[in-house]
FIMAR-234444 format. One record per residue (C-alpha): residue number from 1; residue in three letters; chain; x, y, z. Coordinates in Angstrom, 1 decimal, decimal comma. Layout:
> n	res	chain	east	north	up
> NUM	ALA	A	X	Y	Z
...
//
This chain:
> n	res	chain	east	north	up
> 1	UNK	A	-68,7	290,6	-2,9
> 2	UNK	A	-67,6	291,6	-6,2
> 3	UNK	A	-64,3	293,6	-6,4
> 4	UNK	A	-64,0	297,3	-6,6
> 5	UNK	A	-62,8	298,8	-10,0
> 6	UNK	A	-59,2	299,1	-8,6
> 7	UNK	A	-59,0	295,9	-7,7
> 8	UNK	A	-60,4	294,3	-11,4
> 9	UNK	A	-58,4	292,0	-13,2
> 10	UNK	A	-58,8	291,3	-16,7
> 11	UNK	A	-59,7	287,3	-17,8
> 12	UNK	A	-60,1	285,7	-20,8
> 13	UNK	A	-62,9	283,4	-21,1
> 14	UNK	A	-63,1	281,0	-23,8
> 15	UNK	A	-66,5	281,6	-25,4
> 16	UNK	A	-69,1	279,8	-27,5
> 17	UNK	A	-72,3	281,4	-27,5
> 18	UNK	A	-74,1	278,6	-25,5
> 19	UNK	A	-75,9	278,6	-22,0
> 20	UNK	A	-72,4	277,7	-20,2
> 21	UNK	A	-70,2	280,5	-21,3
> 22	UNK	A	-73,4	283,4	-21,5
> 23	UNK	A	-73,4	282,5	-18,0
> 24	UNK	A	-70,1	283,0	-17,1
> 25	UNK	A	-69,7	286,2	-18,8
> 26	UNK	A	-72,4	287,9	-16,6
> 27	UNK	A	-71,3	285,6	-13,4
> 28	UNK	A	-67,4	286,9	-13,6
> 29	UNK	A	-68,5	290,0	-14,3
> 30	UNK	A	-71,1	290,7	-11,7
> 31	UNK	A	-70,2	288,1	-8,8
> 32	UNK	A	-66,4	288,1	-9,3
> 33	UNK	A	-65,4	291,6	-10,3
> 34	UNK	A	-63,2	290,3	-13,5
> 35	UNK	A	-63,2	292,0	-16,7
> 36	UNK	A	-64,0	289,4	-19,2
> 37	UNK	A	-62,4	289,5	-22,5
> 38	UNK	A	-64,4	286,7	-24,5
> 39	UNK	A	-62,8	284,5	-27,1
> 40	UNK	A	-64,1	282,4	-30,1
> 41	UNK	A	-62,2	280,6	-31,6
> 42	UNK	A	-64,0	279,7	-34,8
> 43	UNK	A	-63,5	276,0	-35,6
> 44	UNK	A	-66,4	276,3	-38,2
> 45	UNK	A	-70,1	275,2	-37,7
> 46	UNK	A	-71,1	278,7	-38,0
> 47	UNK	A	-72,3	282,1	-40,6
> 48	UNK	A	-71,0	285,1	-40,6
> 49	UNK	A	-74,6	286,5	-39,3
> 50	UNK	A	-74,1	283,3	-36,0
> 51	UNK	A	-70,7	285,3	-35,6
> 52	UNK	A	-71,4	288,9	-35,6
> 53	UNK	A	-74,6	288,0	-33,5
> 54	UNK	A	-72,6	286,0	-30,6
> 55	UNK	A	-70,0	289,3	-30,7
> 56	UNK	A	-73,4	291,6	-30,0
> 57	UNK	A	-74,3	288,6	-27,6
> 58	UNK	A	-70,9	288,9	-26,0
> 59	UNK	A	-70,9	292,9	-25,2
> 60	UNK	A	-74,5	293,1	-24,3
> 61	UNK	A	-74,0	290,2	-21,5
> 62	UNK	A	-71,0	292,4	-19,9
> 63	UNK	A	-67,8	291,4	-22,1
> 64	UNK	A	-65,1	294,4	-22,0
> 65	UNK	A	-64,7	293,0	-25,7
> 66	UNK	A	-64,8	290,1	-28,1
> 67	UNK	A	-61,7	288,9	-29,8
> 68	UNK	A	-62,3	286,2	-33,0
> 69	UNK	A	-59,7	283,7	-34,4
> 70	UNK	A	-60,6	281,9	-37,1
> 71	UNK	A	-58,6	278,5	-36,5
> 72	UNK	A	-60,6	276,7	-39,3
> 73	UNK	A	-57,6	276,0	-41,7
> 74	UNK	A	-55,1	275,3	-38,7
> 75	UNK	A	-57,9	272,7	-37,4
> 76	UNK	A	-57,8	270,9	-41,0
> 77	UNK	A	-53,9	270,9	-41,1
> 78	UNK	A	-53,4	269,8	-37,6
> 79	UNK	A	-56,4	267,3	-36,9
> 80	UNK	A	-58,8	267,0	-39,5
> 81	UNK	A	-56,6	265,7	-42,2
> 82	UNK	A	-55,0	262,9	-39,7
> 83	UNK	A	-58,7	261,5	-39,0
> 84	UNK	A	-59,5	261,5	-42,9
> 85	UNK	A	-55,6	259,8	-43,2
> 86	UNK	A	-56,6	257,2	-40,2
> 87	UNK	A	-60,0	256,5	-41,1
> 88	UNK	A	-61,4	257,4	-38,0
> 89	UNK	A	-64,8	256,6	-36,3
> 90	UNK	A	-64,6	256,3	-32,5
> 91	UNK	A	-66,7	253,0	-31,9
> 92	UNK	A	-66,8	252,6	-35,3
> 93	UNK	A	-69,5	255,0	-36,2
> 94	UNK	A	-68,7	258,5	-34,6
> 95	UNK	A	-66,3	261,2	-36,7
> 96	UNK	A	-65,1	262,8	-33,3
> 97	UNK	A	-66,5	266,1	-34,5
> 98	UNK	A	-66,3	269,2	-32,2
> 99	UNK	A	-64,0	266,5	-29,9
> 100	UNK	A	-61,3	267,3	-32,7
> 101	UNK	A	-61,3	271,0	-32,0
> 102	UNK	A	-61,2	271,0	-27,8
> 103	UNK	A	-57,3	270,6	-27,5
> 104	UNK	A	-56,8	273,5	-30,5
> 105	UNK	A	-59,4	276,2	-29,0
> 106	UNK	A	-57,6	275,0	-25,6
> 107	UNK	A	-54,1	276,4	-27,0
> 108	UNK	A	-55,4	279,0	-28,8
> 109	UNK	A	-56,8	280,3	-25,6
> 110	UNK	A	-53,6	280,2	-23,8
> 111	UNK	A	-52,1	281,9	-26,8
> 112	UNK	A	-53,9	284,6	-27,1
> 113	UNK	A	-54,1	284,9	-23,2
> 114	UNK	A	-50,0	285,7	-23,0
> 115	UNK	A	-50,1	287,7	-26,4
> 116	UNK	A	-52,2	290,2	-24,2
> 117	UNK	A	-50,9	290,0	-21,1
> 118	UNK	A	-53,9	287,8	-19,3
> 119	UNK	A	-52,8	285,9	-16,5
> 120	UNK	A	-56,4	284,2	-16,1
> 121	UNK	A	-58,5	282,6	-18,4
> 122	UNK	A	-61,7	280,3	-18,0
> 123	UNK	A	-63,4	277,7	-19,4
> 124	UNK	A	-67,2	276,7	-19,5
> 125	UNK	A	-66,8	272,7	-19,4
> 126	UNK	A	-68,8	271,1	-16,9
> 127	UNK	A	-67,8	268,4	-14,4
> 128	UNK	A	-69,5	265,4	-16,5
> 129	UNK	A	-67,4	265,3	-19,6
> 130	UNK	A	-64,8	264,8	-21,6
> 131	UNK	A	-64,4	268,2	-22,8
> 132	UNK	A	-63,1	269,2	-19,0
> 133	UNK	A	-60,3	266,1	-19,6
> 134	UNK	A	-59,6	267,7	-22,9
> 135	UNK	A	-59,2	271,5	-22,1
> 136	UNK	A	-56,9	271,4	-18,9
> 137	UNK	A	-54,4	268,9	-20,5
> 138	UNK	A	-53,7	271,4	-23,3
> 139	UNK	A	-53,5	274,1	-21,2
> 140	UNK	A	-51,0	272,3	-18,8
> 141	UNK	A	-49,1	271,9	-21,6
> 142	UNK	A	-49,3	275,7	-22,4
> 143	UNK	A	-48,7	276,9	-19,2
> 144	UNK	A	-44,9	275,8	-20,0
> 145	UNK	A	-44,6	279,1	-22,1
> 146	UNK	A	-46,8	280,9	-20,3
> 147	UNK	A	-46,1	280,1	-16,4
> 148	UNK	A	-48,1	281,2	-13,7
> 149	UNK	A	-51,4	281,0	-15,6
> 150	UNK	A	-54,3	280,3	-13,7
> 151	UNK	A	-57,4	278,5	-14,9
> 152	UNK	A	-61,0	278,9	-13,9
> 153	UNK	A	-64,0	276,4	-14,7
> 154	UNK	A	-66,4	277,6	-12,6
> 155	UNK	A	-69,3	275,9	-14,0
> 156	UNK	A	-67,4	272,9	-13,2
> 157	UNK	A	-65,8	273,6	-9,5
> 158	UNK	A	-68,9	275,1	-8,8
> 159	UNK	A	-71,1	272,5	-9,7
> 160	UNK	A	-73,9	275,0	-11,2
> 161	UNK	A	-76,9	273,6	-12,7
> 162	UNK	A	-78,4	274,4	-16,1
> 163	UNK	A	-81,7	275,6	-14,3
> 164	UNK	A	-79,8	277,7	-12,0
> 165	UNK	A	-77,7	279,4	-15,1
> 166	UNK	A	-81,0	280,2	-16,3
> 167	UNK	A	-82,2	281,4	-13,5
> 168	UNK	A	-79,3	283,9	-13,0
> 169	UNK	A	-79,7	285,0	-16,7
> 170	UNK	A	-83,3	285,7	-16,2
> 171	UNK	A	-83,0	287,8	-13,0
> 172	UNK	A	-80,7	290,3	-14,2
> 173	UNK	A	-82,5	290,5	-17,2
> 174	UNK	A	-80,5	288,8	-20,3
> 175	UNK	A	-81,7	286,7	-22,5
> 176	UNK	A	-81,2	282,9	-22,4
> 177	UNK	A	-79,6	281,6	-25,4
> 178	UNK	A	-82,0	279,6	-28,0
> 179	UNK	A	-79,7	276,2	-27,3
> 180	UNK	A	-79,5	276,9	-23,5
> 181	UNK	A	-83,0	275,0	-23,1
> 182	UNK	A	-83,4	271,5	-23,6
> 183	UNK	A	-80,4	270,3	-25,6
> 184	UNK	A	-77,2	271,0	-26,0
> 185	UNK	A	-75,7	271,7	-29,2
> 186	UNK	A	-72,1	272,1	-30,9
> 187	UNK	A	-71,1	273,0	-33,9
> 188	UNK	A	-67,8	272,5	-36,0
> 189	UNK	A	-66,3	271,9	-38,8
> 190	UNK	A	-66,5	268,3	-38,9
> 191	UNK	A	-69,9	267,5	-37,7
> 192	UNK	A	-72,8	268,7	-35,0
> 193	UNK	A	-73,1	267,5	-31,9
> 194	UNK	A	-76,5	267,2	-30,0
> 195	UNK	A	-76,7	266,2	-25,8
> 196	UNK	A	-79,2	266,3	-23,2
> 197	UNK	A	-83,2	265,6	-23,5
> 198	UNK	A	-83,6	261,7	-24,7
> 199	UNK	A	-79,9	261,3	-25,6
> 200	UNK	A	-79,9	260,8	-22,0
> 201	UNK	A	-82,2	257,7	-22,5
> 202	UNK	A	-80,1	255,5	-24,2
> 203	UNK	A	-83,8	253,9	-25,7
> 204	UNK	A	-84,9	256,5	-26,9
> 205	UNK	A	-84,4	258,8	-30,3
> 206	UNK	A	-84,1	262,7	-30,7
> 207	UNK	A	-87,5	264,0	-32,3
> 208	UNK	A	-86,8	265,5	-35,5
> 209	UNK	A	-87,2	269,1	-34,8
> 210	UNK	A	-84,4	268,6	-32,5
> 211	UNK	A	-81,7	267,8	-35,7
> 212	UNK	A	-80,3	270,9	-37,4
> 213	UNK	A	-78,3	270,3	-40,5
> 214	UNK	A	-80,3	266,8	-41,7
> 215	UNK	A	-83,6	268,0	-40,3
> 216	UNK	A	-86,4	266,7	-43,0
> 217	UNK	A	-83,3	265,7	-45,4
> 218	UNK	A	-84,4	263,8	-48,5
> 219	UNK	A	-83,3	263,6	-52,3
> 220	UNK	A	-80,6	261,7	-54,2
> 221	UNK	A	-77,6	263,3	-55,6
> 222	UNK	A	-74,1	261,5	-56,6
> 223	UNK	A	-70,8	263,4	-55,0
> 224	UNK	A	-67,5	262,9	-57,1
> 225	UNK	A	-64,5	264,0	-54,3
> 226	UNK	A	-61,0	264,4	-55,6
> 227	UNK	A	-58,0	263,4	-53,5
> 228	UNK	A	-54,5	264,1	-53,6
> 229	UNK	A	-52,2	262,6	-51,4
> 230	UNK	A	-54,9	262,1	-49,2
> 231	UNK	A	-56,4	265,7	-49,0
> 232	UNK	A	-59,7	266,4	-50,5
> 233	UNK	A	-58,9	269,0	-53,0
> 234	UNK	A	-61,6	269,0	-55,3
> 235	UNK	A	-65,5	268,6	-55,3
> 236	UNK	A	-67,6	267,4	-58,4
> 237	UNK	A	-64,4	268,9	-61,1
> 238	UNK	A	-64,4	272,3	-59,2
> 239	UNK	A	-60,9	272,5	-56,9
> 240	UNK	A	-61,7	274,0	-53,2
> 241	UNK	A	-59,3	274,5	-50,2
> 242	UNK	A	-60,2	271,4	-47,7
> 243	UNK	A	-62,2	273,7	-45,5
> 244	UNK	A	-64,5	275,0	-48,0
> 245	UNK	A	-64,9	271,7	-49,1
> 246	UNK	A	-65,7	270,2	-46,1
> 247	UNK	A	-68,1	273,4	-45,2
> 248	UNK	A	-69,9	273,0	-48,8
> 249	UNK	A	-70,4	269,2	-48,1
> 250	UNK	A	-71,8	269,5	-44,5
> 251	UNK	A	-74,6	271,7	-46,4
> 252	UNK	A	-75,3	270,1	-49,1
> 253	UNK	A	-75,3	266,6	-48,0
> 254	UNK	A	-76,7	267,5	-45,3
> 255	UNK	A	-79,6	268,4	-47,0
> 256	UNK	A	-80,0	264,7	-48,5
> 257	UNK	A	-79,9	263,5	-44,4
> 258	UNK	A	-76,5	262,3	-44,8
> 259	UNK	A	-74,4	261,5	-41,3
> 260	UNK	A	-76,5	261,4	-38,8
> 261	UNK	A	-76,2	259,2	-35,7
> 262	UNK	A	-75,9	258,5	-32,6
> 263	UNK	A	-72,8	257,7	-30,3
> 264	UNK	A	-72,9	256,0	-26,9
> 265	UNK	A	-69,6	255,6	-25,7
> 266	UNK	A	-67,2	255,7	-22,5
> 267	UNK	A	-66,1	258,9	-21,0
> 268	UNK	A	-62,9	259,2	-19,8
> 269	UNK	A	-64,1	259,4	-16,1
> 270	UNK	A	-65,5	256,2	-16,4
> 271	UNK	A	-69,4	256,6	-17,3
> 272	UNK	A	-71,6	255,8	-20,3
> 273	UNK	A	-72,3	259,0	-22,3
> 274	UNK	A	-74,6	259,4	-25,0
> 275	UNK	A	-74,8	261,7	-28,1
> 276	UNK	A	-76,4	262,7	-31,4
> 277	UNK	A	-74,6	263,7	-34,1
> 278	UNK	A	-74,8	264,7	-37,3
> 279	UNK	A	-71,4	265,0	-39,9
> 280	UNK	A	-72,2	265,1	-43,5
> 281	UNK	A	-69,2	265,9	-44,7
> 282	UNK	A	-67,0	263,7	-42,1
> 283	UNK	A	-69,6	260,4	-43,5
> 284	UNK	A	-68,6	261,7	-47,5
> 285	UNK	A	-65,5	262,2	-46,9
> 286	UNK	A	-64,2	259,3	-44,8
> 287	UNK	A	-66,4	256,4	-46,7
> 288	UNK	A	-65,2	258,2	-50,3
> 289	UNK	A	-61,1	258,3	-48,8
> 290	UNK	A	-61,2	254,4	-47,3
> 291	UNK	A	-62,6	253,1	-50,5
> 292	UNK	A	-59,7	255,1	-52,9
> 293	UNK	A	-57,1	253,2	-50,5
> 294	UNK	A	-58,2	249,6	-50,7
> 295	UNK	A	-57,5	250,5	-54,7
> 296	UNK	A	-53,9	251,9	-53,8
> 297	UNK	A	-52,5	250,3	-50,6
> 298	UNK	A	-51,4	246,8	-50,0
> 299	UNK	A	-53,4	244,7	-47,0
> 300	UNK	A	-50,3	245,1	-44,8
> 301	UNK	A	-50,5	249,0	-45,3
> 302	UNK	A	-54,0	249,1	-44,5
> 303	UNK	A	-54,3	247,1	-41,7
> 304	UNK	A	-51,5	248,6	-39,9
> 305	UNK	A	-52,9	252,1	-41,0
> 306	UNK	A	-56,7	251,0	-39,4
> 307	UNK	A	-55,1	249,6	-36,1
> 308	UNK	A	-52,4	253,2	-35,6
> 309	UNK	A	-55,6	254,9	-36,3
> 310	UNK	A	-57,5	253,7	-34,1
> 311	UNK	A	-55,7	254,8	-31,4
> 312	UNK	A	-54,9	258,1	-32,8
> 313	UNK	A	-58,5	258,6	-32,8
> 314	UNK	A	-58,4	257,7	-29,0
> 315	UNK	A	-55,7	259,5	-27,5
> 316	UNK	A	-57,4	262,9	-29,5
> 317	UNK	A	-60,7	262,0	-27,5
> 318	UNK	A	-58,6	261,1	-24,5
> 319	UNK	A	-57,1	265,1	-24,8
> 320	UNK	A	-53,8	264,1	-26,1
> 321	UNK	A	-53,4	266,1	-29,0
> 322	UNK	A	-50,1	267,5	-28,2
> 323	UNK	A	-48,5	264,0	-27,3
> 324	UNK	A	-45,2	263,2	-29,0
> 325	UNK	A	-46,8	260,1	-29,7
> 326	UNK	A	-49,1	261,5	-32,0
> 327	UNK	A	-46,9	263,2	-34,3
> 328	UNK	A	-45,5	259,8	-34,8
> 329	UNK	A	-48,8	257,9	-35,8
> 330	UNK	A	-49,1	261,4	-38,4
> 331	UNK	A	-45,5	260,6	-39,6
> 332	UNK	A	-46,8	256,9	-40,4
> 333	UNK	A	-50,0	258,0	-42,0
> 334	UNK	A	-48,2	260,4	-43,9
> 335	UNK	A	-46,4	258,2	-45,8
> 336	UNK	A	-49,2	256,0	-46,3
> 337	UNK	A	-51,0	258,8	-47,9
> 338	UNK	A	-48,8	259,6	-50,5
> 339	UNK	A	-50,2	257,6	-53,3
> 340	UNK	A	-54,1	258,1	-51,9
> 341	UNK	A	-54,8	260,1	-55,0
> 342	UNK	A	-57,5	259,8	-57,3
> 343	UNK	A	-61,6	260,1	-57,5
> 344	UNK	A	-64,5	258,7	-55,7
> 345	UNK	A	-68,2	259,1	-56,7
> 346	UNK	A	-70,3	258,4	-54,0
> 347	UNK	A	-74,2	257,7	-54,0
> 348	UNK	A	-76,6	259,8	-51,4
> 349	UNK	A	-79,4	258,5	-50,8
> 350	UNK	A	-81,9	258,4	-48,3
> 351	UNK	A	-79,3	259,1	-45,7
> 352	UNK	A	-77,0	256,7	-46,5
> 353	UNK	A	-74,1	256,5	-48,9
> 354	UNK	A	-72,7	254,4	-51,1
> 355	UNK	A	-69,3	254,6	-53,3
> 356	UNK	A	-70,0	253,5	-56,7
> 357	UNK	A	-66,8	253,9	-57,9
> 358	UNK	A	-62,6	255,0	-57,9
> 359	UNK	A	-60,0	255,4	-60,3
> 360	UNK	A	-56,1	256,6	-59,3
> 361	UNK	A	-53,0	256,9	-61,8
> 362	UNK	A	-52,1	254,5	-58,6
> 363	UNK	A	-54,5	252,0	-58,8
> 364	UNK	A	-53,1	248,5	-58,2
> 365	UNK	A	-56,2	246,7	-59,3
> 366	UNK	A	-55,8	247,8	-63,2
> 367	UNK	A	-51,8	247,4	-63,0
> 368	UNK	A	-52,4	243,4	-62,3
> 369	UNK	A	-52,9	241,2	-65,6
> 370	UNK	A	-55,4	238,9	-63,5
> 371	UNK	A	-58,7	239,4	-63,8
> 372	UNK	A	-60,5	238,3	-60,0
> 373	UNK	A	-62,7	235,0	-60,6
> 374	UNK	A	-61,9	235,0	-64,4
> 375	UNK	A	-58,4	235,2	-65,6
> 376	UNK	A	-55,2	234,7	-64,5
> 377	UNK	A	-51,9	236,6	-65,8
> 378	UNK	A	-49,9	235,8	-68,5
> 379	UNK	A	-47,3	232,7	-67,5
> 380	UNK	A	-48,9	232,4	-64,1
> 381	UNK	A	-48,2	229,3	-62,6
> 382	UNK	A	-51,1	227,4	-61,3
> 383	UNK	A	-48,6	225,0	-59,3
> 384	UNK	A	-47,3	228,5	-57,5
> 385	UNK	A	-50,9	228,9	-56,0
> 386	UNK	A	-51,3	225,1	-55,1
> 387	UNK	A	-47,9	225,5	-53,5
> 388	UNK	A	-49,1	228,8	-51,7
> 389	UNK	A	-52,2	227,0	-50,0
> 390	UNK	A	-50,4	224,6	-48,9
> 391	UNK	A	-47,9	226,5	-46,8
> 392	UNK	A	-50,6	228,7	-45,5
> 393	UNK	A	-52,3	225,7	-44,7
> 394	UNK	A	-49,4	224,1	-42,9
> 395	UNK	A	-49,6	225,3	-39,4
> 396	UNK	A	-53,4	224,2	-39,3
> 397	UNK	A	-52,4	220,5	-40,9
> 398	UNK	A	-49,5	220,4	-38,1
> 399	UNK	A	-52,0	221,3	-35,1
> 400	UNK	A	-54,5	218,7	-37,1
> 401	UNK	A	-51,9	216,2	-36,6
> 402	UNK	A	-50,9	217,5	-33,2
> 403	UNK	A	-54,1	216,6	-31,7
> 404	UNK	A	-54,7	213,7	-33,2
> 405	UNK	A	-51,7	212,0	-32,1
> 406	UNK	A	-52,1	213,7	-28,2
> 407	UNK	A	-55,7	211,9	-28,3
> 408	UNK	A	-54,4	209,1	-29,6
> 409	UNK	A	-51,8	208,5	-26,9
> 410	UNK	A	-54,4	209,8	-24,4
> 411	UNK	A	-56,5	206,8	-25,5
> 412	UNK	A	-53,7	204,1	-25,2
> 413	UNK	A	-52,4	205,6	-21,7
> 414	UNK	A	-56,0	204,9	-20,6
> 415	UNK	A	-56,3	201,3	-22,6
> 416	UNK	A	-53,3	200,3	-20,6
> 417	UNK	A	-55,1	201,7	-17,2
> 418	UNK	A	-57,7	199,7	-17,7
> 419	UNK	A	-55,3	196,4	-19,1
> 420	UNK	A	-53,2	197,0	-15,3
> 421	UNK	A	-56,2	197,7	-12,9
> 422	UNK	A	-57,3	194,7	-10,6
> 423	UNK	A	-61,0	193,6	-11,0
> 424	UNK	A	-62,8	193,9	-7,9
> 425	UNK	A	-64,2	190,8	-6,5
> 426	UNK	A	-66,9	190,0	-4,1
//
């Protein structure tokens, strides 16, 4: 039964707008007697209009209010610019997107939950992801300052189906939301993410209509992105912040059909999952940044840089944002960022993309007198390079040798077998 009025306790739910948390607003509310503060934390993705309508979304479902905290900046500064630092692409292919953001809305939830005296706070995640994983390791974390903070997932312990969320939704009357039917779609800053209907199928592709930012993208357009130290600061001549960069990108590469894909991948409860996804700015932006560093690093720098991140990129999925460890991959990235500066144009077309070209007052490739395949500098000496082959050469000359001789005595040891052994007569 639900509880009486004296008995309500206030709960802050951590709200997007989708099937999952709509739900919960009207289950706490009406089958658990809370009074449900709601909480977006905007991580981008999103208009103004998207906003103020999932506020009026909110309040009409049963909310006592809607509180809004726009983390976008605080998401570039503490995630975003590590994953454009480290390359990343879990599996090779897939940006992260709204996986960056779990561990940040996580905290901010907690945050916000002891600023106004909230000793309960929910979550929508369900029990077949990652984003579950991701949400109650950052909030462990934060119940360190805030002790004695409880955490609900009810969709989770409860094991509700889509169709029966629906179903309550329907019979008291609100409205389902327009994602809470066959797919599942997140938005963010650094890319879209789309689940359910043939992403289940690992054979089969989303229809078009079922895209959103690269739906029908065609057209050709060259992108020239400015760095400095590593940060994206400029687009086509014109300086932007990071996040207005990346926001301006996601639309208008996105319109050319630019990052989308598809990632099938492990969970971290030890099934196959499948998604599509679409980051325009994430695909720019990271092809544009790797391309500048092979001008300014050194092989060692870069390989060391690919392999650290790597697994930065997989502790964040894993919902280990807030591990020591990570600040000490961003210290190393860090310094290898500090002469990633300089220009990149990069080709859209059809979907793809293509760098056509870098300069940096770093670059390493002008500062060399050699010219690849042509010239060599000034008072080079071609013995130096014939002396260089041959040590690298040397351990594979020495196994060479090694197995020649171990054959050889193989062969003699068996001669002499044969030299010693009785013939058999009859």
């Amino acid at each position: 039964m639900p509880a009486t009025r004296a008995q309500t306790e206030r709960l802050l739910l951590a709200y997007s707008g989708g099937l999952d948390t709509s739900f919960l607003v009207t289950w706490l509310t009406r089958e658990r007697g809370y009074e449900v503060v709601t909480l977006h934390v905007d991580c981008g993705g999103s208009t103004a209009t998207e906003r103020d309508q999932l506020r009026a979304r909110s309040l009409a479902l049963g909310a006592v209010d809607h509180i809004e905290v726009d983390a976008r900046a605080q998401l570039f500064d503490s995630v975003l610019r590590w994953l454009i630092a480290g390359n990343v692409r879990r599996g090779g292919t897939y940006p992260l997107c709204v996986a960056a953001e779990r561990g940040l809305q996580a905290e901010q939830l907690a945050r916000k939950a002891r600023e106004l005296g909230i000793g309960v706070v929910a979550h929508g995640c369900t029990g077949a992801g990652n984003d579950q994983i991701r949400f109650e390791a950052a909030l462990a974390i934060a119940r360190e300052e805030h002790p004695g903070l409880r955490v609900l997932a009810p969709v989770r312990d409860e094991a509700f189906t889509r169709e029966q969320e629906v179903e309550f939704l329907e019979r008291h009357g609100f409205p389902v939301p327009a994602s809470g039917g066959r797919y599942s779609v997140n938005a963010g800053l650094w890319g879209l993410t789309i689940g359910g209907g043939e992403t289940h199928r690992p054979a089969e592709a989303l229809p078009e209509q079922a895209w959103c930012w690269t739906k029908d993208g065609t057209g050709e357009r060259v992108f020239e992105v400015a760095f400095e130290r590593g940060i994206p600061v400029a687009l086509d001549g014109v300086g932007l912040d990071p996040v207005a960069l990346i926001e301006k990108l996601n639309v208008e590469a996105g319109r050319l059909g630019v990052g989308r894909g598809y990632h099938l991948g492990d969970t971290l409860l030890g099934f196959k999952g499948r998604i599509g996804y679409e980051a325009p700015a994430a695909e720019i932006l990271l092809t544009a940044h790797r391309e500048l560093e092979k001008l300014v690093l050194g092989e060692e720098r870069r390989t060391w840089k690919e392999r650290l991140g790597d697994v930065y990129g997989q502790r964040l999925h894993q919902g280990l944002l807030f591990d020591p460890f990570m600040r000490d991959v961003e210290s190393f990235l860090a310094s290898t960022q500090t002469v990633v500066t300089g220009t990149a144009r990069v080709r859209a077309r059809a979907g793809g993309v293509l760098v056509e070209g870098v300069s940096s007052p770093y670059d390493m490739m002008s500062a060399s007198e050699d010219v690849y395949g042509e010239r060599r500098a000034a008072g080079a000496d071609p013995a130096a390079a014939v002396g260089l082959a041959r040590a690298w050469s040397e351990p594979g000359r020495l196994a060479l040798r090694a197995k020649r001789r171990a054959e050889s005595n193989r062969a003699s040891v068996a001669a002499e077998d044969r030299a010693t052994t009785p013939v058999a007569t009859h």
